[in-house]
N, C-alpha and C positions, 0 to 999 in steps of 0.2 A: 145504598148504591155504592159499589164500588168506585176507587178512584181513575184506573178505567174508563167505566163508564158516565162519568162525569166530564171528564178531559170530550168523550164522542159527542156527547150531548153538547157540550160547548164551540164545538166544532161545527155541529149542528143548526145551532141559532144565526140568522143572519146578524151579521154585525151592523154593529151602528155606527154611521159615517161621525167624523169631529163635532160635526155642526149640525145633529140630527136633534139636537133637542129645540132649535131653532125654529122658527115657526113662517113658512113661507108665504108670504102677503098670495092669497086668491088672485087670478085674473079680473077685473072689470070689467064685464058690459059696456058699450060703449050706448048703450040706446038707454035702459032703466038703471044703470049703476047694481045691476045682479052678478053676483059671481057666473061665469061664464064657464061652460063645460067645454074643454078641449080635449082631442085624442092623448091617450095615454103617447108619449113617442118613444119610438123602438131605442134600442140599445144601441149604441154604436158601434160600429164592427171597428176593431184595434188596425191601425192604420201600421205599414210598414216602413218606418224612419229609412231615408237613402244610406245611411250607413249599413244598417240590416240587409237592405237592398243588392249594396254591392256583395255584401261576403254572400251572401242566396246564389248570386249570378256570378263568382267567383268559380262556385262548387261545381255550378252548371257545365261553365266553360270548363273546367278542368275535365270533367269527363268528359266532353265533346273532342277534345282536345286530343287525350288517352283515344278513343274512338277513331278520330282521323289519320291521327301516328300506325294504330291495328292497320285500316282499309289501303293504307299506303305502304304499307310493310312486304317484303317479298313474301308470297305467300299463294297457297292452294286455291281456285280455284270455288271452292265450299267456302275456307277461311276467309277470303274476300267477300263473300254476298252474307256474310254472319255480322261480318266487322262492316261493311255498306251498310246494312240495317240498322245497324246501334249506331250506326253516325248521321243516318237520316233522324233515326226517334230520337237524337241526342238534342240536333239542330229543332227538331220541333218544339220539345222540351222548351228548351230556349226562347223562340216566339211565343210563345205561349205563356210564358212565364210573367207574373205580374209584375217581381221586381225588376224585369228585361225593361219593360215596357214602364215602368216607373222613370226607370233612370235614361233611357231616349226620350222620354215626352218632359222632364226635368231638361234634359241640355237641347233640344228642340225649341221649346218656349222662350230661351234665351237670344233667339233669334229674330225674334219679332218685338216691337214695341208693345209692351206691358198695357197698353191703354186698348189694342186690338186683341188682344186674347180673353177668351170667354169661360175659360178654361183653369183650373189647378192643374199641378202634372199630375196629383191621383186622382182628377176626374178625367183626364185627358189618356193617362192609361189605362180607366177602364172600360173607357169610348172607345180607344183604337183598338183594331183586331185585324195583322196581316192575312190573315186565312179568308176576308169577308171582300168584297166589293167597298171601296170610299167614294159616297156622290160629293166627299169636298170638290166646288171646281179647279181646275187645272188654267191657267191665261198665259197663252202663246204668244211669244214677243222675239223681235228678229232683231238681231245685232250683227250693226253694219262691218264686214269683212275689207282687208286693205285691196282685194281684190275688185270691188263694188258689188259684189252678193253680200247674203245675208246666214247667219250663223241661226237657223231657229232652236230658239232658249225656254223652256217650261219654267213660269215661276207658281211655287206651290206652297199650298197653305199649312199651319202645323201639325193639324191629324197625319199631313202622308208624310211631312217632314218629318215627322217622331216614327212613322213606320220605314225609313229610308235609312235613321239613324239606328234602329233595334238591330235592321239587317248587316248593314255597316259596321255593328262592334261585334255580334258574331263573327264576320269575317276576319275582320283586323287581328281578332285571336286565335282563329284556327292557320293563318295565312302569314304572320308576322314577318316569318323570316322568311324572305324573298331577293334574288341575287342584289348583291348590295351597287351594281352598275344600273341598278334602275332607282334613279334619283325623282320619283314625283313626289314621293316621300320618304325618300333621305337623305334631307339637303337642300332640296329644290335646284333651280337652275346655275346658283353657283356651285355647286358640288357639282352637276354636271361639268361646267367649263372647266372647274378643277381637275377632274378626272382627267378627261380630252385632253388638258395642259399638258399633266405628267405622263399618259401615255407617246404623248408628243415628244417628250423629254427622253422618254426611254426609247424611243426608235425607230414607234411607231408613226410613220410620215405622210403613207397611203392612206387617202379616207373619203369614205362618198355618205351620203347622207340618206336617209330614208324615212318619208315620210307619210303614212297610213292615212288614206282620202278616207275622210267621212267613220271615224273607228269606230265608235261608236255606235250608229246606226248600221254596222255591217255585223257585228254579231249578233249569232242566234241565240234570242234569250232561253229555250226551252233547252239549250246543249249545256248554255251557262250553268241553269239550273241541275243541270245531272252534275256537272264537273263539282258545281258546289256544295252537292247534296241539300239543296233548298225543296221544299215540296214546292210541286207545280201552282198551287193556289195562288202562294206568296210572290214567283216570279211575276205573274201575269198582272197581280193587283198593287207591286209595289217595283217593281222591275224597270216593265216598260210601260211606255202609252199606247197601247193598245185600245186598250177598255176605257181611259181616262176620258173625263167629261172636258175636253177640250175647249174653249174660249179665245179668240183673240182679243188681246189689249187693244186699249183704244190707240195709243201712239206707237211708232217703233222707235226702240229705245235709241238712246242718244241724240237722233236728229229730228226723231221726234215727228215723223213722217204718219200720216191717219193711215189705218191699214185699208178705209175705204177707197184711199186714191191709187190703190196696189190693183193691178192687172187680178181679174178673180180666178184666173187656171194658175197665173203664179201662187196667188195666197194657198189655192188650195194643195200647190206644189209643197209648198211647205208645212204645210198642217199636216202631209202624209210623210212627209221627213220624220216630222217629228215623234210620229208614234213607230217607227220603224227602230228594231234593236234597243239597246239602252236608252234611257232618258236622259237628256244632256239640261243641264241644269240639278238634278239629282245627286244627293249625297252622299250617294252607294257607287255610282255609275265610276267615278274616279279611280275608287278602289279594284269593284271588280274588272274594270281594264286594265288595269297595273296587275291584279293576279292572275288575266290570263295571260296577259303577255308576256308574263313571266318565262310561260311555257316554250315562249320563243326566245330567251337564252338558255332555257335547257335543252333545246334541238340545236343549238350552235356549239356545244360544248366540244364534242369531237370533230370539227370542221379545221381545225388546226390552230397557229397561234398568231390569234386575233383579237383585239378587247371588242367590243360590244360597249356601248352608254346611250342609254335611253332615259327621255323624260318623256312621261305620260305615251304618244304617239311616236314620237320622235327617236329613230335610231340612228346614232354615228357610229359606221364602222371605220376598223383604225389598223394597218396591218404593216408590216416591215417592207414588202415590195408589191408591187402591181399586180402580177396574177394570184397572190393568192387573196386579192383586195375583190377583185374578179370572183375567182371563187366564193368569198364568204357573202359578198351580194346578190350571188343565185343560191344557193343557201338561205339565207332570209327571206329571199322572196318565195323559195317554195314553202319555208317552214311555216308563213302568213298564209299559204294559200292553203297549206293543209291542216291549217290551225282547226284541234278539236270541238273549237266554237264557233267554228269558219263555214265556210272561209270567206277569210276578211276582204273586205272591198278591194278595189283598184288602186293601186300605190304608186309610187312615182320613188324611181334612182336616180338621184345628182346625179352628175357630170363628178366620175373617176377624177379624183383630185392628187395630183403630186404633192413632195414636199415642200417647193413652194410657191403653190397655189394658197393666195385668201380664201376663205370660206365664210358665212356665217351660217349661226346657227342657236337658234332662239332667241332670239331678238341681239344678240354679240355680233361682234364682226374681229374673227381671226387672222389672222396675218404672220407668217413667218417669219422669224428673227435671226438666223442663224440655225442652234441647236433649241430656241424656245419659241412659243406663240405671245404674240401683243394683244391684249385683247381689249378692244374700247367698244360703245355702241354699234348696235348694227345701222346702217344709212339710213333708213328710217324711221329709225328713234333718233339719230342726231337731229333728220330732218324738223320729225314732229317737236322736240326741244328748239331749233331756230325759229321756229313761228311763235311757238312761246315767247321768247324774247322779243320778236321782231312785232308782234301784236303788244308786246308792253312799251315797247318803242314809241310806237303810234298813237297808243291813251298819251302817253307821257306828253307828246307834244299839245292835244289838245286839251289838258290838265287845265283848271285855270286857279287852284288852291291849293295852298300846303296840304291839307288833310287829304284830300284827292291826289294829291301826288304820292303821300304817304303809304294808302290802303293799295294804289298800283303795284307800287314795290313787294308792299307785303304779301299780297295775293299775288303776283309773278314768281315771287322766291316761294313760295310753298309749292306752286304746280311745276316749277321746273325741279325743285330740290324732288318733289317725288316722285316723278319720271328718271331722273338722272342716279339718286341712291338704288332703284331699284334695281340694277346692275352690281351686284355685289363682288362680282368676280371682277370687274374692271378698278384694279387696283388708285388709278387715278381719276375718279368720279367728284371726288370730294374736292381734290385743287379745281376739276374742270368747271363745277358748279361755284366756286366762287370768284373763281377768274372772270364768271360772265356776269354774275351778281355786281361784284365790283366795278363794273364795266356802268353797269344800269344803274348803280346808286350814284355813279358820277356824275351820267344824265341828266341823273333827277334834281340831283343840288344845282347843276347850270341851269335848268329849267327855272326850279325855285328863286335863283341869283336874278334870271332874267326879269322874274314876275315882280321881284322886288324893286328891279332900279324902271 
């Protein structure tokens, strides 16, 4: 035998594990003490490590990506519905893909308590499938508005959370770069009042306010789904509540109201709310409202020279003089009305605001200073902040122990300090919340002093 064919032959032979010369104790019978015959068990299929995962759905996205850049390209007619094609098969590629679904049912599951889930994330991605119908149920809960309606809220469990988040980082990578004046995610609401400031600074003094009734539930998901190149399947089974097996909660949240002592044409008002356009409560719904309405400052771009700043629904327009403040709020209102995924609900224009006119806006409250804006809480958030205080006022006096006066304090300064910091833009939050703190520890020691003599 050649050497050769020695090396093939040994190549040939199954090898022997380290510890094959070991001798593996038999099973026991549990009835006579007989070795017990079990099925041989299959091999395990090699599991895909999240690191592998990401660089898989890296490659993915990049072509998807290549593909969206094509269908958006100035381009022929034919080249368009070539390059539409391969950005649909790219996007499905992508749902379908294990590692997609690895690494959404991976940061899905970190949302729920460890002790409720039934699930690994690679059994939980290879349960879930956007393309199929989910009988997980869906529990409808209403959240009370300062108006005294109710906001109806979907809370959902992790199969559709994990298909919410699969569709979600598609998006965020075909869509990233989106006009940097729409602040839901970049910056949040101080970068908004930031912006507002400085455009305020540079001259901008005219500004009215615009805000989209109901956004949400006013697009059409099956337009959304063309804009996004999403297959129809996916829209309808992870989009909206259309199809969802809806349930209402036992309480409504916060006040905690039984939904059975709810008028039943209301309840049923709102269970049809809620399966209308996007699903609000939804981890996708955020985004793709910020990337359609994107498309509404790119219909403002030629309208002349005006900034635009939006968060989520909310648009501030900001211009140098009154008519063309005028103008660029008819303008937006048509751009909403003839929005590609529209047209969007019924909206509502402030009152034409001079330079200096107060304003607020997002829970701020503006104020003209000269050539700059003041900006401290909006009235209703100071409000809701004095009954904080003024309900610790009231334990305090009927205190009748150090340690109960103690834990007052402690739980008063946490729910006002979190209300109060979450104004980031209000440069003076932090003296305001301890000017009142200080106020309430002082209280608390004469209270103490009293209980003592």
């Amino acid at each position: 035998m050649t050497e050769k064919n020695r090396r093939q032959d040994a190549r040939d032979k199954p090898r022997r594990s380290r510890n094959s010369s070991m001798k593996t104790p038999k099973p026991v019978s549990a009835e006579n003490g007989a070795p017990s015959v079990q099925p041989k068990r299959p091999k395990r299929l090699q599991r895909l490590t999240f690191a592998r995962a990401e660089r898989q759905v890296r490659k993915l996205n990049r072509h998807a990506r290549t593909a969206r850049a094509l269908h958006e390209a100035p381009s022929s007619l034919s080249e368009k519905f070539v390059a539409g094609v391969a950005l649909f098969e790219a996007n499905e590629a992508i749902l379908r893909s294990y590692s997609a679904r690895l690494l959404a049912a991976r940061e899905a599951i970190k949302d729920f308590d460890p002790r409720e889930i039934e699930y690994s994330p690679a059994e939980l991605a290879r349960r879930m499938d956007a393309f199929a119908p989910c009988d997980e149920p869906v529990q409808l809960t209403l959240k009370p508005k300062p108006d005294g309606h109710f906001r109806p809220t979907l809370n959902f469990g992790v199969e559709r959370r994990a298909q919410q988040i699969l569709v979600r980082n598609l998006i965020s990578v075909q869509f990233g770069e989106r006009p940097w004046d729409q602040k839901l995610f970049n910056g949040g609401t101080k970068a908004a009042i930031e912006q507002i400031k400085a455009n305020y600074e540079e001259g901008y003094k005219f500004a009215c306010h615009l805000d989209v009734v109901e956004c949400f539930s006013s697009f059409n998901v099956e337009k959304v789904a063309q804009e996004l190149s999403l297959p129809e399947e996916v829209a309808n089974n992870v989009l909206t509540g259309q199809n969802f097996a809806i349930e209402h909660s036992s309480t409504i949240r916060e006040d905690r109201v039984p939904f059975n002592s709810m008028n039943p044409r209301l309840s049923e008002e709102y269970l049809e709310k809620a399966r209308r356009g996007l699903s609000t409560g939804s981890k996708v719904s955020p985004l793709i409202a910020d990337v359609m309405l994107s498309l509404v400052h790119i219909a403002l771009v030629d309208v002349g020279d005006i900034k635009v700043t939006s968060f989520a629904d909310n648009f501030m327009v900001q211009t140098r003089d009154r008519a063309m403040l005028r103008n660029a709020a008819h303008s937006l209102r048509d751009a909403l009305q003839q929005h590609p995924a529209g047209p969007l609900g019924e909206h509502k224009v402030e009152t034409l605001l001079a330079p200096w006119d107060p304003f607020e806006f997002l829970g701020y409250h503006l104020e003209p200073n000269g050539t700059r804006l003041m900006v401290t809480m909006s009235r209703d958030n100071t409000e809701r902040a004095r009954l904080i205080r003024a309900n610790c006022y009231q334990e305090l006096r009927a205190a009748i122990c150090e340690e109960e006066i103690s834990n007052i304090v402690l739980e008063t300064d946490k729910k006002h300090r979190s209300l109060v910091y979450a104004f980031g833009a209000w440069t003076g939050r932090l003296r305001f919340h301890d000017k009142k703190m200080r106020k309430i520890r002082i209280f608390a020691k004469r209270a103490l002093d009293a209980d003592a003599s």
